[in-house]
N, C-alpha and C positions, 0 to 999 in steps of 0.2 A: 599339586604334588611338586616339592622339592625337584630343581635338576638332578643332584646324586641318586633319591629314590628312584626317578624317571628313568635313569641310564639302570641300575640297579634289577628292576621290576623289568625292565623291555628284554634287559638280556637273559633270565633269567625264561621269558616266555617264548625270547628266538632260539634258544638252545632244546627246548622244547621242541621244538618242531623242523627239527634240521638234523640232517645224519654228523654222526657221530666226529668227522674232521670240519663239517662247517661248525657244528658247536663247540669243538674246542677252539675256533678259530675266534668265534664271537664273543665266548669268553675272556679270551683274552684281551680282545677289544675293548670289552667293558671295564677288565679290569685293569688295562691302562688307564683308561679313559678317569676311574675312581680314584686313582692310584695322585694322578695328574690336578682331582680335585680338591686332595685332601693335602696336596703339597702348599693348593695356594692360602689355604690357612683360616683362620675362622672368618663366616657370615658374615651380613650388614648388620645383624643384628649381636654380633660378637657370639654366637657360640658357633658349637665347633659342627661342620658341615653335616654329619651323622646324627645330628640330635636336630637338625631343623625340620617342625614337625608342618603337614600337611592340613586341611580344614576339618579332617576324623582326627588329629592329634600322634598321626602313622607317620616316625621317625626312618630314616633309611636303612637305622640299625633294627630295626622291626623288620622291614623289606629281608634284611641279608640274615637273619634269625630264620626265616623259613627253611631254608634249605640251601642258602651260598655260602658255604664255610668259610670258601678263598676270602672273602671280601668281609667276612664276618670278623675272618682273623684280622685284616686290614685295621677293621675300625678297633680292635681290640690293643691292635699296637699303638692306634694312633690317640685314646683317651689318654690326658695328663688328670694332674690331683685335682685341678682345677672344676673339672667337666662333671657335671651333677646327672649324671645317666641314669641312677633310680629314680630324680625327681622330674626330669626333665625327657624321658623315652616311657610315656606314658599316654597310652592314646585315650579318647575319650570316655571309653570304657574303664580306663581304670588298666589297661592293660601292659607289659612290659614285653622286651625281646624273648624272656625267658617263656611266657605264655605263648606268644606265636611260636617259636621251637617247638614247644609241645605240643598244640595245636596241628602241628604239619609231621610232628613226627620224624624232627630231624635229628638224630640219634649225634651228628657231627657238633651239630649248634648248640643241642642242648649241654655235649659235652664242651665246648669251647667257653659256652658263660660260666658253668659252672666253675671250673678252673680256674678262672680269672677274677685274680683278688679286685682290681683295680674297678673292674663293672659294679660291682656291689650291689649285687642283685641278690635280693633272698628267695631262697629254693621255694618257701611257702607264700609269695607276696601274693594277696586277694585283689583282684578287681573289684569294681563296683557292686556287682553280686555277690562277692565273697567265695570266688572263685582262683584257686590256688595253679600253677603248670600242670599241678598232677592231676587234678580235675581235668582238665584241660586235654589232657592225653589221655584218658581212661575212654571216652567217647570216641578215640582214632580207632578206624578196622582194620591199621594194616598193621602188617606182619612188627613191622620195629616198634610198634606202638608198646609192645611189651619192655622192650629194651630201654622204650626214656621209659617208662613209669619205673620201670627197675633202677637207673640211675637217680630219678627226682626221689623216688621212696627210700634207697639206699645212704641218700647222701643225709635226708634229713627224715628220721624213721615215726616222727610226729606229726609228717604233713600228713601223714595216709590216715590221721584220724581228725584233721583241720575238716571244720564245715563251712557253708556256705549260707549265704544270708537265711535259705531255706533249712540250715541243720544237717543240711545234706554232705553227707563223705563221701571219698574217693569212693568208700568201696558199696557204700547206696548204688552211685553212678555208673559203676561197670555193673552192677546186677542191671539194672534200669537198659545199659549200652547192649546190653548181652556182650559183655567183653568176657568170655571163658575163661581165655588166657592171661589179665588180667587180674583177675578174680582167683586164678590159683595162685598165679604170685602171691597174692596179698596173702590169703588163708592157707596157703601150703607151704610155699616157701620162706614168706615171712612170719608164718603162724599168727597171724592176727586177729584178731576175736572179729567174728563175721556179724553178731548179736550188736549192731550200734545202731542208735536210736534219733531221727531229726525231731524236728520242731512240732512235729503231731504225732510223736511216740511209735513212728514207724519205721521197721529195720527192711537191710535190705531183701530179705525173706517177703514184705509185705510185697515191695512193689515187684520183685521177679514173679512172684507168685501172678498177679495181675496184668503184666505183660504178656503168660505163658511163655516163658524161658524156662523150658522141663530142664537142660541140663544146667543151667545156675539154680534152681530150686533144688536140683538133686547134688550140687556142690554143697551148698549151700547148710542141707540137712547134714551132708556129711562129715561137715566142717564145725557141726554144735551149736547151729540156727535152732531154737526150739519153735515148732510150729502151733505153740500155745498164744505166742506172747500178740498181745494186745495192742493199738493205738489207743487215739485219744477219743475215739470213739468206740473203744472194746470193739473191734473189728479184727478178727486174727485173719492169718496168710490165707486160709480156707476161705474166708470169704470173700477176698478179692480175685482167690483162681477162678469161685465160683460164677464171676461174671465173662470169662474169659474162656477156659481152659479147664478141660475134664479129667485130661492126663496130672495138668500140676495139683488140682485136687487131689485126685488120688493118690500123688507122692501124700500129700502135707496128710492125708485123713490117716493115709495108713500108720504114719510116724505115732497118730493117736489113737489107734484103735479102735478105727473110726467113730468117734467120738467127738456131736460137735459143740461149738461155743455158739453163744449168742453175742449177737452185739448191744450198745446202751439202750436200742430203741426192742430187744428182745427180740431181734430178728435174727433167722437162722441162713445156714449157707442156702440151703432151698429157694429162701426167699429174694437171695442178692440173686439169685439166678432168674428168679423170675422178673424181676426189675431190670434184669440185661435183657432178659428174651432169650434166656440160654437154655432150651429145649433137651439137648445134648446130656446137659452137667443135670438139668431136673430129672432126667428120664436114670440116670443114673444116680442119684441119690433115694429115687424111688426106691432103685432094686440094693443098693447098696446099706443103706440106713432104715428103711421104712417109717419113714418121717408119719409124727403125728398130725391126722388131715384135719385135725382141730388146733393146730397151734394158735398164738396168737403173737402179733406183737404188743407194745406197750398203749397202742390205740387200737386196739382191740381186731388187725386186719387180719384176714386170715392169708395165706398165699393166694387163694381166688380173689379175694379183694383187691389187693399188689395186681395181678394179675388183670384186674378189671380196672381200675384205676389209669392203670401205664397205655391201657388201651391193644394191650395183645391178645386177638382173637385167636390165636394158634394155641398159646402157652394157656388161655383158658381150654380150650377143645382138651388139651392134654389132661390138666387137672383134675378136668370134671369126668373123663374118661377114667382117672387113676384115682377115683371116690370124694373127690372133693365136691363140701355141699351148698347146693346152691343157695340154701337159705340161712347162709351163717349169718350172725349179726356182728359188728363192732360195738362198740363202746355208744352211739349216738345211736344205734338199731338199725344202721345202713345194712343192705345187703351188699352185694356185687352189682347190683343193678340198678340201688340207686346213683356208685360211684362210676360206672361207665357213663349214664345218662348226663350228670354234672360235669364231667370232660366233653360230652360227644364223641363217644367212642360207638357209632350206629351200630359199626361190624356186632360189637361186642356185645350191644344191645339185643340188636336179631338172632344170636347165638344163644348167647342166657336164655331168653323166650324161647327158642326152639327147643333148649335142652329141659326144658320147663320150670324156670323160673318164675315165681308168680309176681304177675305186671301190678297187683293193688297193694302188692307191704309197703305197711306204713312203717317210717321213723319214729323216734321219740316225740316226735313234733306233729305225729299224726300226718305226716310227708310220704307223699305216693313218690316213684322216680321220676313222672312229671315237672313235679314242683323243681328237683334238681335239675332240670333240663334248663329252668326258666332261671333258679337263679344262677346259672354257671353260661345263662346265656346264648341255649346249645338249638338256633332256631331250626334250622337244619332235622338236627335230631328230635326237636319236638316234635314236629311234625311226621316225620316216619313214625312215632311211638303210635301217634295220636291217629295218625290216616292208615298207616301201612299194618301196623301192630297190633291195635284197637284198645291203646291204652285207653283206659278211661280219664276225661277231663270234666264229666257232668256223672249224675247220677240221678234214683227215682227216691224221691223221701214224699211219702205221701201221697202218691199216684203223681208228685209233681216230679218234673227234672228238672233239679237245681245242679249247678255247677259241683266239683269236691269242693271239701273245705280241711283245713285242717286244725289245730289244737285253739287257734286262735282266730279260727271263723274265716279265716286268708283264703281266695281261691288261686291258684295259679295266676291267673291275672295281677294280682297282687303281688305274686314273688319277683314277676317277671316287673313289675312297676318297681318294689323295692331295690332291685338289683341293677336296675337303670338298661334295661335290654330291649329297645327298643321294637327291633327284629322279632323277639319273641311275644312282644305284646301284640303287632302285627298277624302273627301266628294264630295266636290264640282267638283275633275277634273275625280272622278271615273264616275260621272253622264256625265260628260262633253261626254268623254268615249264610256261612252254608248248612248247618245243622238245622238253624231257627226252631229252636224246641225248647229252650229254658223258658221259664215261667216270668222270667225280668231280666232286662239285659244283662250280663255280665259286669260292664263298666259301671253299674248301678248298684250293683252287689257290694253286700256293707260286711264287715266284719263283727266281733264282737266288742269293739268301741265303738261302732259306726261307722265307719271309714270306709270309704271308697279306695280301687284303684288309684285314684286321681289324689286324694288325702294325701295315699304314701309316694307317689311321685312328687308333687309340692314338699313334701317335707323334705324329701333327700333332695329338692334340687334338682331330680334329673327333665331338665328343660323337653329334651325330646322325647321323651314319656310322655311330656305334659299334652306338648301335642299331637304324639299318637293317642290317648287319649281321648281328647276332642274332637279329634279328627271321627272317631270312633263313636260319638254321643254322647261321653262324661259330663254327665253335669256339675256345669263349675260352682255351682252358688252352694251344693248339698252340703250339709253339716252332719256333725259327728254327733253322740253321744255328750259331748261336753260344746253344741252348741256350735262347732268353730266351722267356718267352712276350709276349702283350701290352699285359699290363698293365705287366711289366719294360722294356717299349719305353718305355710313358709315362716311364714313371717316369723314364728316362733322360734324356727330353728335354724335361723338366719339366712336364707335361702333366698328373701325377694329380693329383687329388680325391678326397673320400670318396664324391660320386656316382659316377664314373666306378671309382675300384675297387670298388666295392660291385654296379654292371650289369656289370661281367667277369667278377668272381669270379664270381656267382650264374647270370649266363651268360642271367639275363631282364632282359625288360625290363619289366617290372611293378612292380620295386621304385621308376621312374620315374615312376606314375602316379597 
């Protein structure tokens, strides 16, 4: 920091903190002391002492922009034609004296630049962000913060629709700020159309709505916000109160009759609710709308599914409590339980099964929730399915117990090999282990090309499969339907190494330690 800043900033903080005759005493100190610096006339670097900037690019005329008029005015008498104060009071950000005035809310400052032809400082100048004074100010809570935005918006009546690199206007950001008093200015006093749109097609309606700012949502309607209008994901106001706020819901539903939209993906407010875990806003839409318990979105989920997925075992109790059915399907024939189990969502797991879920629906792919445990990698929760639960992981074909299988001859072992889940292949041959009732080991068990566990590890490459695995008693040399064993899988699909053939060949896993 500059000396003049440093005198500038200290007095400024001992006035602060001193009664009222010692800070006018220190004031004056200081502003000798500036008065004194700006006599002995320009830097070692030729300019002029109020524009020598510090390692953030923070001029002394920034410092005295905050809030010291006296010294503000100083610098204001003491610019000649010469002195490039737009290009050179610029701090790193991009930012001007006229910013920090706003910023602090200094009703004095901001009217002394403004004033002053000689500064030449534009009302609307953007920082690096594309942030204008009046932005700048609409984010202040105190009382004057109204007063500069009324001067910066008065003086130049187009900055209050200037956006920022994000599209965002002044009057986005007071909804966003909950600036009230702000926000009438602009829409009451200066009648200014409240309906403006940034860069993802949403006004400030969207985002008060999602704050839950009831009385800027309720300015807002009244000001000829329509609570239809859409982003760029057809997402209206309604849906983003719905993850927040059951009161601003209810402003925006009632404006429509309660009547809702969907968004691109066909999902309803219900459903943003249940993706928040907003129990409140669902319990009230129940009674409010009587939402269809068959909706869907565009992949086919229904709220139970969202609900099971996000891993909320409360907002499922509620659902399935308020009729929603356990055995819906998606689009791929998932229930809710096969998509809790692929997250490891256990609560959620133990909850579907208790509420009676049935534990053996299969997918399109002839996929128990098993299988999704293995491939989402959920070892954890496989095994409560499997030990606590009684999913089933084998079955009786024949008076024999063989493993499941599904469309493609795969047992879970296999999905959990394909997916590279070590932990879960683990799982699966400790139970194996302790069950000892299959008719042929599990790791030996072929698909409908032949394939072993071991085939779809070597093929993906997942090294540590390989040698859980083995560890396990996969036989390394076994071949496929077309002959190949599994190290010729790798090989195929670019996967070997000299470790990885060197642990098949040899068929241990010692040469790895």
């Amino acid at each position: 920091m500059c000396l003049l800043s440093h005198f500038i900033a200290n007095g400024e903080k001992r006035s602060c903190h001193l009664d009222y005759s010692h800070s006018t005493f220190f004031l004056n100190y200081f502003t000798n002391v500036v008065r004194y610096i700006l006599q002995a006339g320009k830097s070692p670097h030729g300019l002029a002492p109020f524009l020598v900037a510090d390692k953030d690019g923070v001029t002394p005329i920034h410092i005295a922009a905050c809030g010291n008029g006296k010294i503000l005015q100083m610098f204001i008498d003491a610019v000649s034609a010469t002195d490039d104060v737009f290009g050179l009071a610029q701090d790193k950000r991009g930012r001007g004296p006229l910013h920090y005035a706003a910023s602090k809310a200094s009703v004095e400052s901001v009217r002394l630049i403004l004033d002053s032809q000689i500064l030449g400082l534009p009302v609307d100048a953007k920082d690096s962000c594309g942030l204008t004074p009046l932005m700048c100010a609409v984010g202040v809570p105190f009382a004057q913060g109204v007063d500069v935005c009324r001067l910066l918006a008065r003086r130049k009546e187009m900055s209050v629709s200037a956006r920022n690199r994000d599209g965002l206007s002044a009057i986005h950001l007071a909804a966003i700020a909950n600036n009230l008093p702000v926000l009438k200015l602009f829409a009451e006093e200066m009648g200014r159309n409240v309906e403006v749109f940034d860069n993802e097609n949403r006004t400030p309606l969207h985002y008060a709505a999602e704050q839950g700012h009831y009385e800027i949502v309720q300015l807002l309607l009244s000001c000829g916000a329509r609570s239809t209008t859409i982003d760029k994901y057809d997402a209206s106001p309604a849906h983003y109160a719905a993850q927040f706020s059951v009161s601003c819901l209810d402003l925006i539903l009632a404006k429509n009759n309660y009547v809702e939209i969907k968004d691109r993906e066909n999902r309803s407010c219900l459903m943003w609710a249940v993706c928040a875990g907003n129990v409140e806003v669902i319990e009230y839409l129940v009674r409010k709308t009587s939402p269809d318990r068959q909706a869907r979105d565009n992949h086919g989920f229904t709220a139970l599914h969202l609900a099971a997925m996000v891993g909320n075992e409360n907002i499922c109790k509620v659902l399935v409590r308020q009729g929603w059915n356990l055995s819906e399907r998606d689009k791929l024939d998932n229930t809710p339980l096969h998509l809790a189990a692929g997250r490891g969502h256990t609560d959620v797991v133990r909850f579907l099964v208790t509420a009676g879920a049935n534990m053996n629906e299969k997918d399109a792919m002839d996929r128990t929730p098993v299988y999704w445990a293995c491939f989402g990698g959920q070892a954890h929760t496989l095994y409560c399915m499997i030990k606590e639960l009684g999913f089933e992981w084998r079955t009786v074909e024949k008076h024999r117990r063989v493993p499941i299988t599904d469309a493609l001859g795969q047992t879970p072992l296999h999905a959990a090999a394909f997916a590279g889940f070590t932990a879960c292949i683990n799982v699966l041959l400790n139970i194996e282990a302790e069950d000892d009732c299959l008719i042929s080991p599990l790791t030996g068990w072929k698909d409908k090309h032949g394939e072993t566990a071991l085939h779809v590890a070597c093929a993906r490459g997942k090294m540590d499969c390989v040698l859980a695995l083995l560890k396990g008693g996969a036989a390394p040399n076994a071949v496929n339907d077309a002959r190949k064993t599994c190290l010729q899988c790798a090989i195929d699909n670019k996967h070997s190494n000299v470790r990885l053939e060197r642990t098949v060949s040899s068929g241990s896993v010692d040469l790895l330690m």
